[in-house]
C-alpha positions in Angstrom: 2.2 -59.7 11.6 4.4 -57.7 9.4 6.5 -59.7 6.9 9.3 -57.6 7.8 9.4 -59.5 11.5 13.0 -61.7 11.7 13.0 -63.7 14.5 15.2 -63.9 17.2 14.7 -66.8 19.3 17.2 -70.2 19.2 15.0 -71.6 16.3 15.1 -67.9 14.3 17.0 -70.3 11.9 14.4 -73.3 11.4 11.1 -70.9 11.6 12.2 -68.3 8.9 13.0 -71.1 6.6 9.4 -73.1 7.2 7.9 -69.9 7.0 9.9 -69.4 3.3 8.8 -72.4 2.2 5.1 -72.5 3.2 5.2 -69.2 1.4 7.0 -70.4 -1.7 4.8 -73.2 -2.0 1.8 -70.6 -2.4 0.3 -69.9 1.3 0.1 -66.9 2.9 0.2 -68.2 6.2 -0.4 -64.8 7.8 -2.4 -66.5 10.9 0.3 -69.1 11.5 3.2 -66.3 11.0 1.6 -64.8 13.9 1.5 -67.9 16.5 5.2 -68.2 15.3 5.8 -64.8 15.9 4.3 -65.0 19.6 6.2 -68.3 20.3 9.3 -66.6 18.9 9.1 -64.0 21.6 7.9 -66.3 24.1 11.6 -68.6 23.4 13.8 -65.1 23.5 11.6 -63.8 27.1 12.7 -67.4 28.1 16.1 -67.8 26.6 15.7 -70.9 26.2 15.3 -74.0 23.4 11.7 -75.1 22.2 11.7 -78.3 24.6 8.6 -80.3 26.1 8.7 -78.0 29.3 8.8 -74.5 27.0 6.0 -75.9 25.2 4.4 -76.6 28.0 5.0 -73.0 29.6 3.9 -71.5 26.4 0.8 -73.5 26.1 -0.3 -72.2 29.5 -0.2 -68.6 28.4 -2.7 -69.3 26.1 -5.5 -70.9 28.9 -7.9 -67.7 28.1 -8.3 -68.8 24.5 -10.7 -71.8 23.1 -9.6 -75.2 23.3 -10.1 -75.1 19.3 -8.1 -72.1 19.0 -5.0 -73.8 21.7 -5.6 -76.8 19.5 -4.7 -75.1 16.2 -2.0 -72.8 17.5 -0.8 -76.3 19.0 -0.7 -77.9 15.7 1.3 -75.0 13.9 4.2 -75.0 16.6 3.8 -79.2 15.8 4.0 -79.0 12.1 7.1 -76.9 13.0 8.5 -79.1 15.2 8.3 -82.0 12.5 9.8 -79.8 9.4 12.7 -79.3 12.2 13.2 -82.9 12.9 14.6 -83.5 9.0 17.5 -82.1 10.2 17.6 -82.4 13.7 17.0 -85.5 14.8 16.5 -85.2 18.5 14.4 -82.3 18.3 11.0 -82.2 20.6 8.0 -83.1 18.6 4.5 -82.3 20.7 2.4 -85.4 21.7 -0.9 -85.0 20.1 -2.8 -86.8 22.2 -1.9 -83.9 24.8 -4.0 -81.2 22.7 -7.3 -80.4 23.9 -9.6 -82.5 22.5 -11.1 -81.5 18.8 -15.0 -80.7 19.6 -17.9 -79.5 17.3 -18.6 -75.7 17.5 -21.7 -74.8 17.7 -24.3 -77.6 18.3 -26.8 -76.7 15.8 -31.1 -76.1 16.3 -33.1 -76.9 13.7 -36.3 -75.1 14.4 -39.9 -77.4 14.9 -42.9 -75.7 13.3 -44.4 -74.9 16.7 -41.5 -73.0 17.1 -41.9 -71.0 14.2 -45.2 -69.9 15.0 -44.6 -69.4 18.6 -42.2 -66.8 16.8 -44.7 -65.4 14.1 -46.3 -65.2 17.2 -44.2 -62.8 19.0 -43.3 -60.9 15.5 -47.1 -59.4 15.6 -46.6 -58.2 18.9 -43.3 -56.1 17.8 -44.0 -52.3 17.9 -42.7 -49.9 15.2 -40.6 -47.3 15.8 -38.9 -44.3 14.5 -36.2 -46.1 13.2 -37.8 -49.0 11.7 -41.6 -48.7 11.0 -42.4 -51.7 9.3 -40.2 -53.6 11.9 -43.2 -56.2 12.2 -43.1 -56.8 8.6 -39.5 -57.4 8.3 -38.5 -59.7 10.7 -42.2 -61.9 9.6 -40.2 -61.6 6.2 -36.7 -62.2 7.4 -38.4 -65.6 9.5 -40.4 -66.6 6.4 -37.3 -66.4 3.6 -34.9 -68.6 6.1 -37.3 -71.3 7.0 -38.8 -71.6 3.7 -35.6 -71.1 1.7 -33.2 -73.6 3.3 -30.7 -70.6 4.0 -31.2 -71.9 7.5 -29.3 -74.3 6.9 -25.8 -72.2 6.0 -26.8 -69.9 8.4 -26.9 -72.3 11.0 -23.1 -74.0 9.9 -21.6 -70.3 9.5 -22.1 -69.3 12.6 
């Protein structure tokens, strides 16, 4: 989002001065800027306050993402919804317990060492080619450094 972005929706107000202060207090907050941004937009479209029915609308646009992705831009407009309520008191707060529920990524595979040589296996029967000519010996390589190294492991929780 571009920093130069005011906001225009009923909350313009409350948003630019959480946004200040998460700034002042040394974030960038360049993803969250953004869901605020969209939210923004999706108020002024709406004309209307940030109530439990506009979150509600708002949450629906976002059924094509994640649930991990719905969850965090859920927990933003939340965290903003709760710097609002020191001043105003009857302000809507979201319910956690309607997020979708927090789930683990990627289930990882830790590779048996019948699998590894069913893959050694298939390595010999890679052809070179024009591009790669030594294509056999650098994937053999490439399987050899990450089982023996334990770089399986990060590889495995970074992706």
């Amino acid at each position: 989002m571009n920093t130069t972005y005011h906001f225009n929706s009923r909350l313009k107000l409350v948003i630019s001065r959480y946004v200040k202060l998460k700034i002042a207090l040394g974030r960038q907050y360049i993803t969250e800027r953004n869901i605020l941004k969209h939210l923004d937009l999706f108020l002024c479209a709406k004309r209307c306050d940030l109530t439990a029915k506009s979150f509600s609308w708002w949450c629906n646009t976002h059924e094509h993402l994640t649930s991990g992705v719905r969850r965090g831009w859920m927990r933003v407009v939340r965290n903003l919804c709760i710097y609002r309520r020191r001043t105003e008191m009857l302000c809507f707060i979201p319910n956690k317990s309607q997020f979708p529920t927090p789930h683990q990524v990627i289930q990882p595979h830790i590779f048996t060492k019948n699998e590894i040589i069913k893959l050694l296996n298939a390595i010999k029967k890679l052809q070179p080619s024009a591009r790669s000519p030594i294509r056999q010996e650098n994937f053999k390589l490439a399987l050899v450094l990450l089982y023996t190294s334990g770089i399986r492991h990060i590889f495995i929780h970074k992706y």
